[in-house]
C-alpha positions as CSV (number, residue, x, y, z in Angstrom):
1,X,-146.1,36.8,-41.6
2,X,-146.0,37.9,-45.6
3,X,-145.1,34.1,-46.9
4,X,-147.7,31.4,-47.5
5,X,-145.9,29.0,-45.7
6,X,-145.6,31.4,-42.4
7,X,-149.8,31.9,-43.2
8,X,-150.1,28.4,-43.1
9,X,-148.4,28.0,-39.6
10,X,-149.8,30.5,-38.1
11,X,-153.0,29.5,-39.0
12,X,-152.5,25.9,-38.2
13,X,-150.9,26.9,-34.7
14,X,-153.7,29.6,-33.9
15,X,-156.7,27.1,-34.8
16,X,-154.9,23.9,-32.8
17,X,-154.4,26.5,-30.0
18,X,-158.2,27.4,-29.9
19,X,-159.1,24.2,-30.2
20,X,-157.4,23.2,-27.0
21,X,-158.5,26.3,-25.3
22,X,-162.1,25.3,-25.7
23,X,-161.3,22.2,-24.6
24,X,-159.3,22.4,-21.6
25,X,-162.1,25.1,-20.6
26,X,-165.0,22.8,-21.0
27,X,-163.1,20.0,-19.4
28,X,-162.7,22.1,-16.2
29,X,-166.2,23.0,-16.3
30,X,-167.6,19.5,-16.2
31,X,-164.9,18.5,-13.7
32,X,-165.8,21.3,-11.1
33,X,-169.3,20.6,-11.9
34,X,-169.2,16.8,-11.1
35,X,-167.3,17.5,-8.2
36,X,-169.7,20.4,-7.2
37,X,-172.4,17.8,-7.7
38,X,-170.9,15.0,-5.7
39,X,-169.9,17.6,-2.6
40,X,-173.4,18.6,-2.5
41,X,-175.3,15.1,-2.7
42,X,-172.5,14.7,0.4
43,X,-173.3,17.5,2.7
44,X,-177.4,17.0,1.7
45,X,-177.1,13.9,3.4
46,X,-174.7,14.8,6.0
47,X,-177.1,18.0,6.6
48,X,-179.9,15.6,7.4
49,X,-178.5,13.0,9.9
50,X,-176.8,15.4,11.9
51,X,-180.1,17.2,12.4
52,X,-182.0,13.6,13.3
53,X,-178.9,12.8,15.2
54,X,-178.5,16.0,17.4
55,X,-182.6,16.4,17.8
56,X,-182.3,12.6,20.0
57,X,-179.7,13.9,21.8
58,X,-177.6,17.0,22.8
59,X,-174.0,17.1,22.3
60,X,-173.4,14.2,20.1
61,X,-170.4,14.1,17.6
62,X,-171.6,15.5,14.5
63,X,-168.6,15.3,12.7
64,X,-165.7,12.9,13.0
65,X,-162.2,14.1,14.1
66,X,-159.5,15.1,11.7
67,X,-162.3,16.1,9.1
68,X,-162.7,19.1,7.1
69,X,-166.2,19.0,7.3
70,X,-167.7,21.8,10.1
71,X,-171.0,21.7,11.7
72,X,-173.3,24.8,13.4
73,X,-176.3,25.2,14.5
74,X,-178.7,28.5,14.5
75,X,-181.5,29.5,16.6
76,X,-184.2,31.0,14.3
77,X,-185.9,32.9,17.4
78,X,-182.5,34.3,19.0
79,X,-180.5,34.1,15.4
80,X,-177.4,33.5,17.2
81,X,-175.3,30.2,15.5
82,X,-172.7,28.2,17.1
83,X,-170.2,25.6,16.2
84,X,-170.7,22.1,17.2
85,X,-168.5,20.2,15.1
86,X,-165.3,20.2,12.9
87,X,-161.7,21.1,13.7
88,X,-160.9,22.3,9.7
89,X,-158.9,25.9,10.4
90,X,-162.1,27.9,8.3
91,X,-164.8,25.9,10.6
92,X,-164.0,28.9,12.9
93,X,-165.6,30.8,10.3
94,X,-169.0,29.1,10.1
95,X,-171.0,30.8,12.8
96,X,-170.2,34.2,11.6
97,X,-171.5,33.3,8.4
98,X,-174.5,31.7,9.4
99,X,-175.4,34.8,11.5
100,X,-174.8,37.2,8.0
101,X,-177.4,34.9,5.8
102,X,-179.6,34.8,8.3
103,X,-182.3,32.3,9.7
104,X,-184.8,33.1,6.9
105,X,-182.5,32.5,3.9
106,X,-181.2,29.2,5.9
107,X,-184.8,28.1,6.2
108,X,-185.6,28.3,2.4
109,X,-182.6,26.3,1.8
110,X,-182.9,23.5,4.6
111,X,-186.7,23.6,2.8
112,X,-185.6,23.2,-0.2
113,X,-183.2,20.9,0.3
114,X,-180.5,22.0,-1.8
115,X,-176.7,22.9,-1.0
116,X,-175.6,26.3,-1.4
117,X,-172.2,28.5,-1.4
118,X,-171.9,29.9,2.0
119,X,-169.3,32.9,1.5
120,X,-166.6,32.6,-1.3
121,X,-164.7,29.8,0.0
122,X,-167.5,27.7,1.9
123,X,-170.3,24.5,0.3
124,X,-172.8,24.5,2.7
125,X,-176.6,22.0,3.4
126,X,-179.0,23.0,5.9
127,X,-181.8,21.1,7.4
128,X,-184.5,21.7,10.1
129,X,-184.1,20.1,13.7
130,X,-187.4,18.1,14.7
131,X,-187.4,19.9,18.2
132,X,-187.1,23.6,18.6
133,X,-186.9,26.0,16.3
134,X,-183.1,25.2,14.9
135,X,-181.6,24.7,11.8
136,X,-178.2,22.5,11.7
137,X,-175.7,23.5,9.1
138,X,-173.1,21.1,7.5
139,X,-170.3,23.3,5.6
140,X,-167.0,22.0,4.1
141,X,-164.2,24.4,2.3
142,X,-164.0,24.5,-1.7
143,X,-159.9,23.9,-1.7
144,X,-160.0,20.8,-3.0
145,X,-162.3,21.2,-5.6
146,X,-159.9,24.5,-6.5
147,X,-156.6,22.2,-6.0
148,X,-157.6,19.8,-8.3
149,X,-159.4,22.2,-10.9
150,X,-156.1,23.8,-10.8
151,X,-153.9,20.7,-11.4
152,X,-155.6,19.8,-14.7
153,X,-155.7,23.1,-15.8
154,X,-151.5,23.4,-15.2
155,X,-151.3,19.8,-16.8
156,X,-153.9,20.6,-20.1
157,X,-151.1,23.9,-20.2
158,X,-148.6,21.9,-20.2
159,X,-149.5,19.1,-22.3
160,X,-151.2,21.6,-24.9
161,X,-147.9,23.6,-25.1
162,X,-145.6,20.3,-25.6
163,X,-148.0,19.5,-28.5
164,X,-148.0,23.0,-30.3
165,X,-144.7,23.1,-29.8
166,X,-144.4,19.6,-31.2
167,X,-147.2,20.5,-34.3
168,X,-144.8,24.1,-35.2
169,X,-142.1,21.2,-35.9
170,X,-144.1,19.0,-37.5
171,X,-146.5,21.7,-39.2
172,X,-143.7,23.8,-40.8
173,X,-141.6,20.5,-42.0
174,X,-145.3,19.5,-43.5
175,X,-145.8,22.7,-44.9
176,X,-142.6,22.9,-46.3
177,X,-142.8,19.7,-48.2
178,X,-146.3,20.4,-49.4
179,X,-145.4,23.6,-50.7
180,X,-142.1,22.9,-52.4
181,X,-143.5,22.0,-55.8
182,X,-144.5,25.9,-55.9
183,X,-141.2,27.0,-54.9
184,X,-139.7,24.6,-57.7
185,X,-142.0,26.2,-59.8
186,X,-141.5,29.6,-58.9
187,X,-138.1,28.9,-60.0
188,X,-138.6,27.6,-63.5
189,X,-140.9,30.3,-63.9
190,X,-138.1,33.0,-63.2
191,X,-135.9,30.9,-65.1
192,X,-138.1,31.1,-68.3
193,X,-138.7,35.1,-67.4
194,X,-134.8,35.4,-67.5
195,X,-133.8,33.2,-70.2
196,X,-136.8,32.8,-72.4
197,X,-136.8,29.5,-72.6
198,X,-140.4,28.4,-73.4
199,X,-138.9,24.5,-73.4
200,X,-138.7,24.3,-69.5
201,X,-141.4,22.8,-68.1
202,X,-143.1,22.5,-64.3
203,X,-143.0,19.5,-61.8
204,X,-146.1,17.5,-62.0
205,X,-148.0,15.3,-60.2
206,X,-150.8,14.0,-58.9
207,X,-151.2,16.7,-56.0
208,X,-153.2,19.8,-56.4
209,X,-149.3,21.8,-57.1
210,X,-149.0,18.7,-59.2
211,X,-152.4,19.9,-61.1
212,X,-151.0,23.4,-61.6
213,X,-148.0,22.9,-62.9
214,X,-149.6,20.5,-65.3
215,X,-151.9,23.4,-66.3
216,X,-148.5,25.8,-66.3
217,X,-147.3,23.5,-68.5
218,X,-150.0,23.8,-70.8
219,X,-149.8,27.2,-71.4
220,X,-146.5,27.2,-71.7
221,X,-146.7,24.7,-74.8
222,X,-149.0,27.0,-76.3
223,X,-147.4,30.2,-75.7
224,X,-144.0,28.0,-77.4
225,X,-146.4,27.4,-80.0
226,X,-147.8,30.7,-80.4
227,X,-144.1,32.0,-80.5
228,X,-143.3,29.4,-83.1
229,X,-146.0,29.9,-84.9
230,X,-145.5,34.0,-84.6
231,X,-142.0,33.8,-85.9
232,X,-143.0,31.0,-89.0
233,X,-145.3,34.0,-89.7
234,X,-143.3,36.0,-89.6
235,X,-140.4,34.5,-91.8
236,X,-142.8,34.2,-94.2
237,X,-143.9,37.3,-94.7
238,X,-140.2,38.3,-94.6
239,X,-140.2,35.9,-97.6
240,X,-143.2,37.2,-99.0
241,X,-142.5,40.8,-99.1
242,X,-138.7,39.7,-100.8
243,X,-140.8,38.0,-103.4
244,X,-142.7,40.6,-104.1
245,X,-140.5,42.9,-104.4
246,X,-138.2,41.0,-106.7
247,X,-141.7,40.2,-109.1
248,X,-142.7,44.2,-109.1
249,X,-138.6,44.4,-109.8
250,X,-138.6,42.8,-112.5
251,X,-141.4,44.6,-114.7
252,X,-140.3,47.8,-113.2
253,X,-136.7,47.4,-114.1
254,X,-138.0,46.7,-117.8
255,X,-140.1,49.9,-118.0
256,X,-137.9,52.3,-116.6
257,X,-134.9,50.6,-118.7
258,X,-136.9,51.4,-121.8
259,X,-137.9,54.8,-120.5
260,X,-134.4,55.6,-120.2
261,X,-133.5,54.6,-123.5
262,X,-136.2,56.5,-125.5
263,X,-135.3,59.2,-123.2
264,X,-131.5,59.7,-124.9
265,X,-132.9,58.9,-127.9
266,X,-131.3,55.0,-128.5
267,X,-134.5,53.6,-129.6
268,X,-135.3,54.2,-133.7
269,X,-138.5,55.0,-134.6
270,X,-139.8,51.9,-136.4
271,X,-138.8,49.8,-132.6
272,X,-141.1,52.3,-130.5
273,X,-144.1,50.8,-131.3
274,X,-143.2,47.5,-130.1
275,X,-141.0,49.3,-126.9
276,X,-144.4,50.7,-126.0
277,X,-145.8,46.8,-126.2
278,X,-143.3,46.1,-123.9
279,X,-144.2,48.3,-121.9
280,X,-147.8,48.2,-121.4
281,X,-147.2,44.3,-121.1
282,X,-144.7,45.0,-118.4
283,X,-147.2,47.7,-116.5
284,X,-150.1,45.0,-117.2
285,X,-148.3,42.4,-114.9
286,X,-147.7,45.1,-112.3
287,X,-151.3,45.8,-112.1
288,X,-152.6,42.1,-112.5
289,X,-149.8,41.1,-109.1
290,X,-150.7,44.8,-107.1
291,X,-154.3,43.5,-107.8
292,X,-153.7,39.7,-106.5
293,X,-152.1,41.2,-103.6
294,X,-154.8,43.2,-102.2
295,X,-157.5,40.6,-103.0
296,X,-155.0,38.4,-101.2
297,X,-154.8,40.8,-98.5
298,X,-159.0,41.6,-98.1
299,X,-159.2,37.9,-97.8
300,X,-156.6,37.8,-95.0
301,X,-158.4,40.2,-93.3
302,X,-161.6,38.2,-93.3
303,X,-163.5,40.3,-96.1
304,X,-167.5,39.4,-95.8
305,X,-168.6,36.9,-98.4
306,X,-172.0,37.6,-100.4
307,X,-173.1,34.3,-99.9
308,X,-175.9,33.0,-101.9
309,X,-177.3,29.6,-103.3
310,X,-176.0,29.0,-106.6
311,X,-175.6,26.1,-108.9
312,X,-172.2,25.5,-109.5
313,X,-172.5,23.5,-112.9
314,X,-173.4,26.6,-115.6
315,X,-171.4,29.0,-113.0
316,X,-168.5,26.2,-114.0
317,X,-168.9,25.7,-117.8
318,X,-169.5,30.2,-117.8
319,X,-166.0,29.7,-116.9
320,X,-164.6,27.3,-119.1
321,X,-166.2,28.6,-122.2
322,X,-164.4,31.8,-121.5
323,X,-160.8,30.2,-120.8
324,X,-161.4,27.8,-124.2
325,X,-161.9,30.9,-126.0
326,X,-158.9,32.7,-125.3
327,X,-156.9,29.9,-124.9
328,X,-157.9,26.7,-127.4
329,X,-154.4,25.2,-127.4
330,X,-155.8,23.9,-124.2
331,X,-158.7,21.2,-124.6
332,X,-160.9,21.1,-121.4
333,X,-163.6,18.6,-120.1
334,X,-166.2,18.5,-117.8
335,X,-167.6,16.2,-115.5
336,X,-170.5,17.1,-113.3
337,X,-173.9,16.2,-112.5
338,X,-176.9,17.5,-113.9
339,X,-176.7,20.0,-110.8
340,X,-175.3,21.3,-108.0
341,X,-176.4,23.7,-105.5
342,X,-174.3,25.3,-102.7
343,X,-174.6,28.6,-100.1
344,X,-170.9,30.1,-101.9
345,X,-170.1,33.6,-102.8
346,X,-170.3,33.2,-106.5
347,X,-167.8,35.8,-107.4
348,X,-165.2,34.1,-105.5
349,X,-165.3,30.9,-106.6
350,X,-165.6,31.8,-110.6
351,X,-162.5,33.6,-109.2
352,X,-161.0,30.1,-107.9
353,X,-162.1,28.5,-111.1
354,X,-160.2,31.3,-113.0
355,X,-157.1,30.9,-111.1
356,X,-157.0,27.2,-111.4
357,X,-157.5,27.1,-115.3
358,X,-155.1,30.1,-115.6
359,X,-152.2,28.2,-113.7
360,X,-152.6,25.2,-115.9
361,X,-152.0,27.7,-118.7
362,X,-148.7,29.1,-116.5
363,X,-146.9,25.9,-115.8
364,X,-147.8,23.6,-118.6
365,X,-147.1,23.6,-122.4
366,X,-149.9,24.0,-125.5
367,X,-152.2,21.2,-125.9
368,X,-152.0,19.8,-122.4
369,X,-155.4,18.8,-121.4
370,X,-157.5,19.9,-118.7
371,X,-160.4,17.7,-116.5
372,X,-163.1,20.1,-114.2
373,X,-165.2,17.7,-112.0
374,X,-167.8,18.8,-109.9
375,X,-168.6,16.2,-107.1
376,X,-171.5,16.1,-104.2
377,X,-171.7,17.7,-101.5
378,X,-169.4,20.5,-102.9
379,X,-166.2,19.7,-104.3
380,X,-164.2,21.3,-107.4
381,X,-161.6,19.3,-109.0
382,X,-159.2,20.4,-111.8
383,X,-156.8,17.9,-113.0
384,X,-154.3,18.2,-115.8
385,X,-152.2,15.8,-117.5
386,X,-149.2,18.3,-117.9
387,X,-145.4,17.6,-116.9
388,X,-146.6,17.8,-113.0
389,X,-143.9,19.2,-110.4
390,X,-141.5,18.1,-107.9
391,X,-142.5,16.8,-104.3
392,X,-141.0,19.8,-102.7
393,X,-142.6,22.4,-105.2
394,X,-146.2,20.2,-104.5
395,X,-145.9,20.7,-100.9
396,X,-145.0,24.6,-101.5
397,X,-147.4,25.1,-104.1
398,X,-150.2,27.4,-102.0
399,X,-147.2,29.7,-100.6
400,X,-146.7,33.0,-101.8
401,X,-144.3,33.1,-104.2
402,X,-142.8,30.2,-103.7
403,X,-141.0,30.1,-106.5
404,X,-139.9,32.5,-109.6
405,X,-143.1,33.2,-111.4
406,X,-145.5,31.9,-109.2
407,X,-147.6,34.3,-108.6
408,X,-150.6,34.1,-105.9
409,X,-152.7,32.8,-107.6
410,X,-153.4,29.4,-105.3
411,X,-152.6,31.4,-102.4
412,X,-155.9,32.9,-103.5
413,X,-157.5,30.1,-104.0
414,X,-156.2,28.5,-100.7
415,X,-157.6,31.7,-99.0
416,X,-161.6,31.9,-100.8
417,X,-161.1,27.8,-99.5
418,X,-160.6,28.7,-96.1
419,X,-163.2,31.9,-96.0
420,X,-165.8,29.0,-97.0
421,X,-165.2,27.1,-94.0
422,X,-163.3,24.3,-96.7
423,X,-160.0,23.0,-97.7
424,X,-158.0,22.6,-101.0
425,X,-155.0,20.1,-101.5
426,X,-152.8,19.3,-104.8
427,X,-151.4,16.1,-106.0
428,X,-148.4,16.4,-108.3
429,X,-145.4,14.0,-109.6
430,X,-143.3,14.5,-112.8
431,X,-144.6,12.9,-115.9
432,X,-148.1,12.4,-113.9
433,X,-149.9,16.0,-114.2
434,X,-151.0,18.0,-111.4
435,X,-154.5,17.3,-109.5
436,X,-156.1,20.6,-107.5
437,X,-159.1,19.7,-105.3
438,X,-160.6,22.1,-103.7
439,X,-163.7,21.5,-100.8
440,X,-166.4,24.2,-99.6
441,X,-167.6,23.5,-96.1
């Protein structure tokens, strides 16, 4: 049998079967041994009297009539035996035997006391005469012990057939019902392997098929999830790489239009120097975004971070002294405490403090003010009180490109977060400002 279920069955029927074997051959064993027991305690007894009985006198019933019960007696000296009792067809028999064991076996058993199997078919006792040298002999035939031996082993056949029989029905209907929640599942498993359809989900239950299709459902959620999650991923960097493409466009489009039109010559000679403005501006951006996106990209790979204890206060106003001098229409503050230490990779996070200030600078007009707080354990907060954005762009804001212009820079940011074991989150309404806060873990 190949299925489980036939396994089961087979296994169930083979051990009950076994079982019942063992049984019905122990059973027969201590019947034919009781019975064995009680025939000889019988003929011990029997052995005796007719020895006491025939030593007072000569010729005296041994036996009753009608009995299967033979006696004999042998003549140690002469070693010839006769029959003197018992009308059984195998009494007959007796003599003859006597004659073959001989009046020295006979002797050890009359002394010992003890009944003994006299040919295959015979239970025989022997006990010494008080006068002359004769031994009496009390036999009887085995057939009834055989009969009824044989009865209860046709009736333990019989009954342990019926019940096989009987446990095949009830076994494979058991089997059958315990195993269905694996068929069921089989099913919805070649139903998702068909279809795809990560939504279908297994029978549970408290059983132990109940358990695994629990567990089957588990994975399946995740493996839903991972295939959601894959193909969100994967939108997004569909997104991404349209983004990108249309910001290197842009710039490109502008340098090779110019390139074209100094080429035929439509460009007089007092506009070139500000054409080639344009277009070192134009190759500029290019370089600053193909720059963004491989940091962007190291840090997606999991780049290594110099880590290092530094104090985050002069690393912070290093950084704002060098944004207020390039950029004074911008007034900036800061609030910190006389220190604060933490295990950071400082190049990375002047880089999120760069990115922070310079996307107040993208997205807000001149003279907007800017707040820098530092905060135990480890937290960086830049707050400005600019026109702030929508709720959809605030909930967008750390994509890539998630809008025209917007660059990668807090994708960055989001990114040196993360690689610190932290989190960053932005707070935005129109007319309110816009509040970054990032946290290193």
């Amino acid at each position: 049998m190949t299925t489980l279920r036939g396994r089961l069955l087979a296994g169930l029927l083979g051990v009950t079967a076994l079982g019942l074997a063992v049984l019905s051959l122990v059973s027969m064993l201590m019947l034919r041994n009781h019975m064995i027991q009680r025939m000889d305690a019988s003929l011990e007894t029997a052995a005796a009297g007719a020895a006491v009985r025939l030593a007072r006198a000569s010729g005296i019933a041994v036996v009753q009539a009608g009995s299967t019960y033979a006696a004999a007696t042998l003549n140690a000296g002469t070693g010839r035996a006769r029959l003197v009792g018992g009308d059984d067809p195998q009494a007959a028999a007796v003599p003859g035997l006597l004659q073959e064991v001989g009046a020295e076996r006979l002797g050890a058993h009359a002394d010992a006391g003890k009944a003994f199997d006299l040919g295959p078919r015979l239970r025989a006792a022997a006990a010494r005469m008080a006068v002359g040298d004769r031994l009496v002999v009390i036999a009887v035939p085995l057939d009834e012990i055989r009969t009824t031996v044989t009865r209860l082993l046709v009736t333990e056949l019989v009954t342990g057939g019926v019940l096989i029989a009987l446990l095949a029905v009830f076994g494979r209907w058991l089997i059958r019902g315990g195993l269905a929640p694996l068929a069921r599942m089989a099913d919805t498993a070649q139903r998702v392997a068909a279809g795809g359809d990560l939504s279908t989900r297994m029978p549970e239950g408290p059983t132990e098929a109940g358990r695994l299709g629990r567990a089957v459902n588990l994975m399946l959620s995740q493996i839903q999830q991972a295939f959601a999650a894959r193909h969100a991923s994967e939108e997004r960097l569909r997104r991404f790489a349209a983004d990108a493409s249309h910001e290197l466009r842009t710039p490109l489009t502008t340098i090779h239009g110019y390139a074209e039109l100094y080429r035929k010559g439509a460009i007089p000679d007092e506009d070139v120097p500000q054409v080639m403005l344009r277009i070192e501006n134009e190759s500029a951006r290019i370089t600053h975004l193909v720059t963004e996106l491989l940091e962007l990209a190291r840090l997606d790979r999991g780049a290594s971070l110099s880590v290092a204890t530094v104090d985050l206060v002069p690393l912070t106003a290093e950084v704002v002294d060098d944004f207020t001098a390039l950029n004074a229409a911008y007034p900036v503050r800061i609030e910190s405490p006389p220190s604060l230490e933490w295990a950071v990779d400082e190049a990375r996070i002047r880089q999120v403090l760069v990115n922070l200030l310079t996307n107040v600078k993208a997205h807000t007009p001149a003279g907007t003010s800017v707040l820098v707080r530092l905060a135990a354990p480890c937290t960086i907060e830049v707050a400005d009180d600019g026109p702030g954005m929508p709720e959809e762009d605030a909930a967008r804001a750390f994509d890539r490109f998630h809008g025209a212009g917007s660059g990668l820079g807090l994708a960055i940011v989001q990114a040196i977060a993360v690689a610190h074991r932290g989190t960053v989150s932005l707070a935005s309404a129109l007319g309110r400002g816009t509040v970054v806060t990032v946290r290193l873990g």
